[in-house]
NUVEX-455024 format. One line per field, with one value per residue: residue in one letter; y, x, z negated of N, C-alpha, C, O in turn. Coordinates in steps of 0.05 Angstrom, whole numbers. Each point is the difference from the previous one (the first is absolute). Layout:
// residues N
aa c(A,...)
n_yy c(Y,...)
n_xx c(X,...)
n_zz c(Z,...)
ca_yy c(Y,...)
ca_xx c(X,...)
ca_zz c(Z,...)
c_yy c(Y,...)
c_xx c(X,...)
c_zz c(Z,...)
o_yy c(Y,...)
o_xx c(X,...)
o_zz c(Z,...)
END
This chain:
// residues 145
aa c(X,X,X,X,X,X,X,X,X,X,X,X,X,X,X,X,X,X,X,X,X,X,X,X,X,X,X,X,X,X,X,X,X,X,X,X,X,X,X,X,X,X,X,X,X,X,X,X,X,X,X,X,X,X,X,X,X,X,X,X,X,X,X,X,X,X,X,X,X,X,X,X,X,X,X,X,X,X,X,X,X,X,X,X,X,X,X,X,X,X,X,X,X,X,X,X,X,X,X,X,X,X,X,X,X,X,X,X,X,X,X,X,X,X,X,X,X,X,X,X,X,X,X,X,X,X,X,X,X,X,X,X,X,X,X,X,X,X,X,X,X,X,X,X,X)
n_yy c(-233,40,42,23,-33,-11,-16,32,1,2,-22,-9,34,-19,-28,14,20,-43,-10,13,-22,-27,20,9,-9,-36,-23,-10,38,-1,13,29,-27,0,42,13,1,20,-51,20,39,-38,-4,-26,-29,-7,41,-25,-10,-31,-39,-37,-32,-44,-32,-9,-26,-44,-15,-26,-32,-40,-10,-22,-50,-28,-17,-38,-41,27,-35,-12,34,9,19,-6,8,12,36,40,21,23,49,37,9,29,36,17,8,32,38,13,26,43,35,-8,29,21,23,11,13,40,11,23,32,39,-35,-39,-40,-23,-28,-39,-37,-18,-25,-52,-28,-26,-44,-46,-16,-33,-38,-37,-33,-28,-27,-35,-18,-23,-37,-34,27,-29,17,3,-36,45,-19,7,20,32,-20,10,26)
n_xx c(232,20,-36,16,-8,-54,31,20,-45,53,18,-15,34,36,3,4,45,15,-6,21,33,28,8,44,29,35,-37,21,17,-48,-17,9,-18,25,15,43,1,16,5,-7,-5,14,19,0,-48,41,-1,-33,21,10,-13,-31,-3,16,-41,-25,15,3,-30,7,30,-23,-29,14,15,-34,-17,23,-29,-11,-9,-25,9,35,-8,-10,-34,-28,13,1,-33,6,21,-38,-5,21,2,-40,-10,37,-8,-41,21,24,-10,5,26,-17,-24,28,18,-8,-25,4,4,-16,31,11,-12,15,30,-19,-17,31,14,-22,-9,39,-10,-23,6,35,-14,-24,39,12,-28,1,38,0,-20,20,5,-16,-16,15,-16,-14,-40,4,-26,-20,-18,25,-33)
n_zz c(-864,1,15,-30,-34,10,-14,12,-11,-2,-26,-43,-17,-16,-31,-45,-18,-31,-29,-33,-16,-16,-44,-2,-34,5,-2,35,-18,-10,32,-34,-6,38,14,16,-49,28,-9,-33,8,25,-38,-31,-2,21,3,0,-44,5,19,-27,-36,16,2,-46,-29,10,-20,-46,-5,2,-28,-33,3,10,-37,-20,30,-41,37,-29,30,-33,35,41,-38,45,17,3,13,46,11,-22,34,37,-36,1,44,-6,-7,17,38,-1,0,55,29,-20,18,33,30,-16,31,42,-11,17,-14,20,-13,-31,13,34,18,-29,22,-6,-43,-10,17,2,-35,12,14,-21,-18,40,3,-20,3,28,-13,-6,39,23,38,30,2,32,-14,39,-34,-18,34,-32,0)
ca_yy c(12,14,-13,14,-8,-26,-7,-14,-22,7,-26,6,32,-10,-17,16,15,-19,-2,28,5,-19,-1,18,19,22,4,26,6,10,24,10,10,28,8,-14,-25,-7,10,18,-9,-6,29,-7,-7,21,-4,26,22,12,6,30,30,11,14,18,14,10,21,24,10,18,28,20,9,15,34,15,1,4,11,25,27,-6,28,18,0,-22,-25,-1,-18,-25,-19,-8,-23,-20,-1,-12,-29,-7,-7,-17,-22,-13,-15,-17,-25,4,-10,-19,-9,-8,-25,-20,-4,5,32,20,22,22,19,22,21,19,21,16,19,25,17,13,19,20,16,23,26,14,9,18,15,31,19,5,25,-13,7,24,7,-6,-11,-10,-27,3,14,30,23)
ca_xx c(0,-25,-10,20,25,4,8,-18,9,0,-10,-31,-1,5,-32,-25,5,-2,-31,-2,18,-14,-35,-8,-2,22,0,-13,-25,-6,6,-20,-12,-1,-32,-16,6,20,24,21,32,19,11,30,5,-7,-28,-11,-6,41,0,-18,19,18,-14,-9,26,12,-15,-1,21,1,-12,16,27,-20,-3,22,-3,-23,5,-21,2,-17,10,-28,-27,-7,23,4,-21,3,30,-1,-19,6,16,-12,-1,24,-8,-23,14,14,-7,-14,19,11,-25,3,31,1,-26,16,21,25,12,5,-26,-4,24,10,-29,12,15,-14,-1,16,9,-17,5,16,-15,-17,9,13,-28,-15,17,22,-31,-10,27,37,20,13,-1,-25,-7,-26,-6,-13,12,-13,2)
ca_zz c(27,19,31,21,-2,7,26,26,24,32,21,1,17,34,11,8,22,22,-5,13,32,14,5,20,-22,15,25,9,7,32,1,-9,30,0,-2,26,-3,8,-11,8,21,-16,2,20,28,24,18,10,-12,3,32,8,-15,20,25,3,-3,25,5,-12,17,32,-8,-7,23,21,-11,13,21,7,25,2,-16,-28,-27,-22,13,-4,1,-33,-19,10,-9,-16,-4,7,-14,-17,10,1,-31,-3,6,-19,-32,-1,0,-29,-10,18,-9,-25,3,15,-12,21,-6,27,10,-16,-2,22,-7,-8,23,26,-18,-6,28,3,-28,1,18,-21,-14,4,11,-14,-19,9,13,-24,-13,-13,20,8,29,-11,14,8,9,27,24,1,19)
c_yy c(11,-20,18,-7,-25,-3,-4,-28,0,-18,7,18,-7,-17,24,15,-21,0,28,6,-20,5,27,28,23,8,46,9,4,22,11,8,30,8,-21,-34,-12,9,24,-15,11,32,-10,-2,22,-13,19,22,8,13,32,23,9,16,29,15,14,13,33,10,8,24,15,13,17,25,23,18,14,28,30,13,-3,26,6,-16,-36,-28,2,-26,-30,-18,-6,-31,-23,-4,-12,-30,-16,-4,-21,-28,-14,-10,-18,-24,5,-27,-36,-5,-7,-27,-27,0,3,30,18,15,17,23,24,7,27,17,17,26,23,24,14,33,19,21,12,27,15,29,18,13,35,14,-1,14,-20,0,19,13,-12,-10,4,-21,10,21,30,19,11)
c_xx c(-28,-8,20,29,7,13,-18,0,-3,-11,-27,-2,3,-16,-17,-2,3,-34,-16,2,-23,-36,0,0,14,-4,1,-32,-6,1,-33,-30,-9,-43,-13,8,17,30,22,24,26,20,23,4,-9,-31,-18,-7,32,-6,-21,20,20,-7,-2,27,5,-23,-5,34,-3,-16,18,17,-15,-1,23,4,-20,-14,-13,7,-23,10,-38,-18,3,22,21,-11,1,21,6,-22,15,31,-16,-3,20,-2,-8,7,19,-20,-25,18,15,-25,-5,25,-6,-17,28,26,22,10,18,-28,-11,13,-1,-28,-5,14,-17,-24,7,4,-31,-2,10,-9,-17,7,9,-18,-15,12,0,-35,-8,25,20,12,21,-14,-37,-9,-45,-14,-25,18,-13,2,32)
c_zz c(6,19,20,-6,10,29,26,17,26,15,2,10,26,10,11,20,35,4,14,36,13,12,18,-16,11,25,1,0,29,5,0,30,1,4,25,2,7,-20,0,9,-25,4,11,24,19,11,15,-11,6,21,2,-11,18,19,-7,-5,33,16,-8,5,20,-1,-7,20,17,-12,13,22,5,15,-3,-27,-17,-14,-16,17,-6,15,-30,-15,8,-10,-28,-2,9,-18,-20,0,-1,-29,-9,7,-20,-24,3,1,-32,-14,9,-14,-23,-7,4,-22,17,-12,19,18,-22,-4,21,-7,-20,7,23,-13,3,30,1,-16,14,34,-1,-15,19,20,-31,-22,22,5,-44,-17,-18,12,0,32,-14,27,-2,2,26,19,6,24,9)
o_yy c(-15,-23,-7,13,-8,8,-18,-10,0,5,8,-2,6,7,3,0,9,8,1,12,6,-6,7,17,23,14,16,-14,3,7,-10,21,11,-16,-12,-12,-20,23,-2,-23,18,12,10,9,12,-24,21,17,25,25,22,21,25,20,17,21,24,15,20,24,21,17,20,24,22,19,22,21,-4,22,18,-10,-5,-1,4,-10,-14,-24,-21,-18,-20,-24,-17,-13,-22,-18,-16,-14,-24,-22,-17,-21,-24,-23,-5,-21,-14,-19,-16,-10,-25,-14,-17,-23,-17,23,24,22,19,22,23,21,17,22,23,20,20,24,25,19,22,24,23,22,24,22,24,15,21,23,18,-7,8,-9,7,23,-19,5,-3,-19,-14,17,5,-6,19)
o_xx c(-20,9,-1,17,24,-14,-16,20,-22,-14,-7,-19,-15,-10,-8,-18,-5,-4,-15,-14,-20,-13,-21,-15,-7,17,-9,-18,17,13,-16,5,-14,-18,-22,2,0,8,14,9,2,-4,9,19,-21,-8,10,-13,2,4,4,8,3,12,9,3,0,8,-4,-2,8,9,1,2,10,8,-2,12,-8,-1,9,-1,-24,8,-5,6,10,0,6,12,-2,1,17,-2,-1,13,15,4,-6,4,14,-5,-2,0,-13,-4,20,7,-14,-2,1,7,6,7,18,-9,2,-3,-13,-9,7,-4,-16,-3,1,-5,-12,6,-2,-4,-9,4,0,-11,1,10,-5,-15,0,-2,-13,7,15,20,-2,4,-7,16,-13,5,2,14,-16,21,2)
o_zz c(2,3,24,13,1,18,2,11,13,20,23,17,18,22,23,17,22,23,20,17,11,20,9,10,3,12,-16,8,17,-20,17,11,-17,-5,2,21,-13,-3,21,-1,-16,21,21,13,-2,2,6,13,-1,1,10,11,2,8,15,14,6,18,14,6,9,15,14,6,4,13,12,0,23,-9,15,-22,7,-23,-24,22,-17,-5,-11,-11,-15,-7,-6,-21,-11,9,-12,-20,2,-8,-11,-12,-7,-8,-20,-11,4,-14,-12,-23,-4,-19,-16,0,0,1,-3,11,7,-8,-4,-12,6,-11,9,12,5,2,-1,15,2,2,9,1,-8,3,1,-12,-12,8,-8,-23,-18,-10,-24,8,-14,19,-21,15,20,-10,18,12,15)
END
């Protein structure tokens, strides 16, 4: 018989692994300390990174839905620019909460932040496609004579 044909002895494997347990071997590890020392927070448990990520979700929504609503004539010049800034910000918004969500491990807030992405995008595009000729209908970007 080889050294790999001899039978094992369980009883001595199991001592050890009893041995093992006991001195504190299996225990879980601690959770690694993040830059500002303090342990990271567990991904499962809801906490204040869920909540910030919610906040800003429903902030940056409420930017968007508001776009909709938006009170001052934006065809050229400088309220143009304005409403592109403030369509930009609806952007910025989503992929900070994208950035957040993803930290927190909330995939319904990732999901709609993505969305809010996409809305921002799409008010942007809908302002500068028809002044850079992909339009059918051309458009100004300054307010001429």
């Amino acid at each position: 018989m080889t050294g790999r044909d001899k039978p094992r002895d369980w009883d001595k494997e199991l001592a050890e692994v009893d041995r093992l347990i006991a001195a504190g071997a299996g225990a879980p590890p601690t959770p690694a300390p993040t830059r500002s020392g303090a342990p990271a927070p567990d991904p499962g448990s809801p906490g204040r990174p869920a909540l910030a990520t919610w906040l800003r979700l429903a902030l940056g929504v409420g930017l968007g839905v508001a776009m909709t609503q938006w009170p001052y004539v934006h065809g050229c010049g400088v309220a143009l620019f304005g409403y592109l800034a403030a369509a930009g910000t609806v952007c910025v918004a989503g992929a900070w909460t994208m950035v957040s969500s993803w930290r927190s491990r909330s995939a319904r807030a990732h999901v709609l932040s993505l969305g809010l992405v996409f809305w921002g995008v799409a008010l942007v595009a809908r302002e500068v496609l028809p002044r850079i000729g992909y339009a059918r209908q051309a458009a100004t970007w300054w307010c001429g004579p």
